[in-house]
C-alpha positions as CSV (number, residue, x, y, z in Angstrom):
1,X,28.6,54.7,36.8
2,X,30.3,51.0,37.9
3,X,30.1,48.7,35.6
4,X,28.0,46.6,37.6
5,X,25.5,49.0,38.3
6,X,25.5,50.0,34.5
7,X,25.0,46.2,33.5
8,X,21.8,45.9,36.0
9,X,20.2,49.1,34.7
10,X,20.6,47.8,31.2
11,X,18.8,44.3,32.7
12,X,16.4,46.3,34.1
13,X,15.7,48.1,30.3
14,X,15.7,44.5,29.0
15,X,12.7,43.6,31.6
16,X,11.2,46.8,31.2
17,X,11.0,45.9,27.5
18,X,10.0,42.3,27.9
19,X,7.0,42.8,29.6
20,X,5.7,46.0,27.4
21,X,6.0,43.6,24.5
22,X,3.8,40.5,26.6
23,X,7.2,38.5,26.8
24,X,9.0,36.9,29.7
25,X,11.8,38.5,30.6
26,X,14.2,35.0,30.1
27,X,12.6,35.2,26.2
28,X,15.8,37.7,25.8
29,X,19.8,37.3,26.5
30,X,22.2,40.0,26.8
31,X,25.3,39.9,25.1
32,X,27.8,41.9,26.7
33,X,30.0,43.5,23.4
34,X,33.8,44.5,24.7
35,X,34.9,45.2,21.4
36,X,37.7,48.2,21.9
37,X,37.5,47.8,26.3
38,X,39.8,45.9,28.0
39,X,40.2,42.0,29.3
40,X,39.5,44.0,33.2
41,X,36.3,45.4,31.9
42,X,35.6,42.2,31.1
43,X,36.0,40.3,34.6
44,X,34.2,43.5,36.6
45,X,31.4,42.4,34.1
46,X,31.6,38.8,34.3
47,X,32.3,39.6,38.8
48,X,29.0,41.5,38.4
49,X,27.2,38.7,36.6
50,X,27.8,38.9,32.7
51,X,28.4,35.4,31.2
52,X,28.2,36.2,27.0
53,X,31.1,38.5,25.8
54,X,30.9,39.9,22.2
55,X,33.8,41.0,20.2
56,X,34.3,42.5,16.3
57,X,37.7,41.8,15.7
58,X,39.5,38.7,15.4
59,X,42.8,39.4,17.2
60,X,41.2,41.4,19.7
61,X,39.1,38.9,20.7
62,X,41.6,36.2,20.9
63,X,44.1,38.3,22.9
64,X,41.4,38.8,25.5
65,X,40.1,34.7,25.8
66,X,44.3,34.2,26.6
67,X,43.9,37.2,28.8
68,X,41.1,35.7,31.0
69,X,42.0,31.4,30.2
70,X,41.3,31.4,34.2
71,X,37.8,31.8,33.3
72,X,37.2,30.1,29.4
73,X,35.3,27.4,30.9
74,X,32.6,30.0,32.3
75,X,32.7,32.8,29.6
76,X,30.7,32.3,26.4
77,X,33.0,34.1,23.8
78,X,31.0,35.6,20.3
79,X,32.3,36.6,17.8
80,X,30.0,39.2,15.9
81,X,32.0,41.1,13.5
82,X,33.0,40.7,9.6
83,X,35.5,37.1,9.3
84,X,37.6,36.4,6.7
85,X,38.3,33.0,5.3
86,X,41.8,32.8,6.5
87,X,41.3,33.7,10.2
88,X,38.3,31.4,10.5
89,X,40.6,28.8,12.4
90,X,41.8,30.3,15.5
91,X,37.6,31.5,15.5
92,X,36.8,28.1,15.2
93,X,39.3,26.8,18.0
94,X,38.3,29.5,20.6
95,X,35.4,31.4,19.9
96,X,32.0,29.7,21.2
97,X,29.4,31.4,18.8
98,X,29.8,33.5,15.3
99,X,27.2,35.8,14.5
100,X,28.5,37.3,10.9
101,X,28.3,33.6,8.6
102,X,27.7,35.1,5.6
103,X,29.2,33.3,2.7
104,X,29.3,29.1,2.6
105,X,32.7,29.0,2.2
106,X,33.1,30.5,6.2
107,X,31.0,28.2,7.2
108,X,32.6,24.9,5.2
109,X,36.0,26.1,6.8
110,X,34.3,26.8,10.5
111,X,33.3,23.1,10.2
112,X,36.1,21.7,8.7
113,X,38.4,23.3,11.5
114,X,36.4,23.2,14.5
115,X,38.1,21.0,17.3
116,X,35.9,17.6,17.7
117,X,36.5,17.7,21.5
118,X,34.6,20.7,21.6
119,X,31.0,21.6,21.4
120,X,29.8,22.3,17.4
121,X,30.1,25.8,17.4
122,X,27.2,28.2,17.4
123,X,26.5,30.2,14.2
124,X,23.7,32.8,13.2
125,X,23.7,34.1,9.1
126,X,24.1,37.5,9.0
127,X,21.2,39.8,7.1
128,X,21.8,43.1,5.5
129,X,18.4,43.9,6.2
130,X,18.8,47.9,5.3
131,X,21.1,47.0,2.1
132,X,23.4,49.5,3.2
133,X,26.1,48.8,0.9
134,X,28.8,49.7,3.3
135,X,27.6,46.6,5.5
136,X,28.3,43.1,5.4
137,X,25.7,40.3,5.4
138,X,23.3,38.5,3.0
139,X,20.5,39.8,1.0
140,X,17.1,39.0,2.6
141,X,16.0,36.2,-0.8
142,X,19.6,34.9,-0.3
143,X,19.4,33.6,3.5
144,X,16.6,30.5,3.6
145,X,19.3,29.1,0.3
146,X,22.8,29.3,2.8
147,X,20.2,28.6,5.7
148,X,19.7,24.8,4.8
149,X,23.6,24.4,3.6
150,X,24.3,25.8,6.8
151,X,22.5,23.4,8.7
152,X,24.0,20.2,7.3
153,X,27.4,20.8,7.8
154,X,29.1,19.1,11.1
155,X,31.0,20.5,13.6
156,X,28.5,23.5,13.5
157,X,24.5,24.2,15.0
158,X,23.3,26.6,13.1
159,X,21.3,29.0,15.5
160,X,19.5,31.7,14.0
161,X,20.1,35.1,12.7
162,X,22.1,38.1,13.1
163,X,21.8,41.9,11.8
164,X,22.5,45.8,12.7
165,X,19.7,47.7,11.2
166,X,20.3,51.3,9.9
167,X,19.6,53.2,12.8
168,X,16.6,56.0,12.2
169,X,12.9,56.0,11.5
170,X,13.2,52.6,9.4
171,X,15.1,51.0,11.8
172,X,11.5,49.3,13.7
173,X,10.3,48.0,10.0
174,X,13.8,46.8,9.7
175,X,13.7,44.8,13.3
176,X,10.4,43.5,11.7
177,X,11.2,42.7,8.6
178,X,14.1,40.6,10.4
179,X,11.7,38.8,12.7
180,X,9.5,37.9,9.9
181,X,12.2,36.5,8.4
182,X,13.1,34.5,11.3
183,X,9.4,33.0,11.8
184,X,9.9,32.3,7.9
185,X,12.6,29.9,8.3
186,X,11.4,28.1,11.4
187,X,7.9,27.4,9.4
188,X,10.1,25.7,6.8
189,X,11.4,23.5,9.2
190,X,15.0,25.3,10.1
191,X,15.0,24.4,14.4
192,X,17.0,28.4,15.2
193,X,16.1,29.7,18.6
194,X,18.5,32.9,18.2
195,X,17.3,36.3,16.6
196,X,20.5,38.3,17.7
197,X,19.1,42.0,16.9
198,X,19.2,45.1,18.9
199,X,22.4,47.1,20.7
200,X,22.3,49.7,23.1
201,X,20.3,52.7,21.6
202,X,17.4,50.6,19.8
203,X,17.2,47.4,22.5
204,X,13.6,48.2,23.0
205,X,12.7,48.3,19.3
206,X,14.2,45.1,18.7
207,X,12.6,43.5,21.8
208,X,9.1,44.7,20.5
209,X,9.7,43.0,17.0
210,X,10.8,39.3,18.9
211,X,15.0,39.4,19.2
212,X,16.0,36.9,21.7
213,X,19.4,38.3,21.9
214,X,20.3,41.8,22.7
215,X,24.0,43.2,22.1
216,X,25.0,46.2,24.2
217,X,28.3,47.9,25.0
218,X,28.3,51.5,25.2
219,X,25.4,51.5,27.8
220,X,27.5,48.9,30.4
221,X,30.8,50.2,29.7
222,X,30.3,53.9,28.7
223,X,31.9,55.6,25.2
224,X,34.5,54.6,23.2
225,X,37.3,56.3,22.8
C-alpha cells in the first residue's frame, strides 16, 4: 500500500475511534514516527499531508531535519525516544517537541541551551506507567514533583505527558491509569493540553482512555526491517 493511502486509512482509524469514544475527531493528532525509514519516506508523507514527524534516536533524527532543511519551516520534528544529557543540545537547537523528559537535569539543560530566537521548545514527562523495568520514564508518585519544576524553567512549555504501555490485556487500565494522571495534574493547576499515548496496534485503546496524540509508524510505512 502507498504511503499516502496508508496514512489516510490510519486517519480514517483515528476518526473511527474519535467518535466511538463521543470525541471530535480534531480532539486527537497524529504523529507520524520515522524512526529506522528514510528522509524520502518522510516527504511522500509530508506530500500526502503529514506535518508531525517522530524519531527515537538522536543522530537519526538530526541527519534527517539536514536531509529535508528545504522543508524545516513546515515539519514539526519530535523527538520521542530515551536522551542523554550530553546530546540534549543539538535536541534543543533542532528538534521542535521532546516527549521522553524524564529526569530535571534534561530539562535544566533543554532550557539552558535552547536558541532564544526560537520558539520554547515543547516537552511532555515521560511515565513508566507498566514499571517495566526495561523502560525509561518516571514512576507515576514521582511526575506531579518534576511536573511543577518542569514548568518554571524558560526556554521550555511544558505540554503534557508521554508513555508506551506494556502491550496485552493491562495495556487499557494502563492508557487509563495514564489519563487519570493527566486530569490529576491539570486539577492542580498544571495548563498541559498533550497526552501523547497510543501507536499503531493499541491507537483505539488509547483514544477511548482520552490521548490527544497518537504515534504510529508501522501502520503508514509498513515493517521494519
Amino acid at each position: 500500500m502507498a504511503i499516502s493511502d496508508s496514512l489516510q486509512a490510519t486517519k480514517n482509524r483515528i476518526a473511527a475511534a474519535c467518535a466511538s469514544a463521543g470525541r471530535p475527531p480534531q480532539a486527537v493528532r497524529l504523529l507520524v514516527v520515522s524512526k529506522t525509514f528514510p528522509a524520502y519516506a518522510v516527504r511522500e508523507a509530508f506530500e500526502a499531508g503529514a506535518r508531525a514527524f517522530g524519531e527515537n534516536y538522536v543522530q537519526e533524527g538530526l541527519t534527517k531535519v539536514g536531509e529535508l532543511s528545504d522543508l524545516r519551516g513546515q515539519i514539526e520534528w519530535h523527538l520521542i525516544g530515551p536522551l542523554q544529557s550530553n546530546k540534549t543540545k543539538p535536541v534543543a537547537e533542532q528538534f521542535d517537541w521532546v516527549h521522553s523528559v524524564d529526569r530535571l537535569k534534561i530539562a535544566q539543560r533543554l532550557s539552558e541551551q535552547r536558541p532564544a530566537e526560537l520558539a520554547p521548545l515543547n516537552v511532555c514527562l515521560q511515565v513508566n506507567i507498566s514499571g517495566e523495568a526495561s523502560k525509561s520514564g518516571l514512576l507515576p508518585d514521582d511526575v506531579a514533583a518534576l511536573a511543577r519544576e518542569v514548568a518554571t524553567l524558560p526556554r521550555l512549555q511544558l505540554r503534557g505527558l508521554m508513555a508506551v504501555p506494556e502491550p496485552g490485556p493491562e495495556a487499557l487500565a494502563q492508557h487509563r491509569a495514564m489519563a487519570a494522571l493527566f486530569e490529576t495534574l491539570k486539577q492542580a493547576g498544571l495548563a498541559l493540553d498533550t497526552l501523547s499515548l497510543g501507536m499503531s496496534a493499541d491507537l483505539e485503546d488509547a483514544i477511548a482512555a482520552g490521548s490527544t496524540m497518537v504515534r504510529v509508524g508501522s501502520a503508514i510505512f509498513g515493517a521494519r526491517g
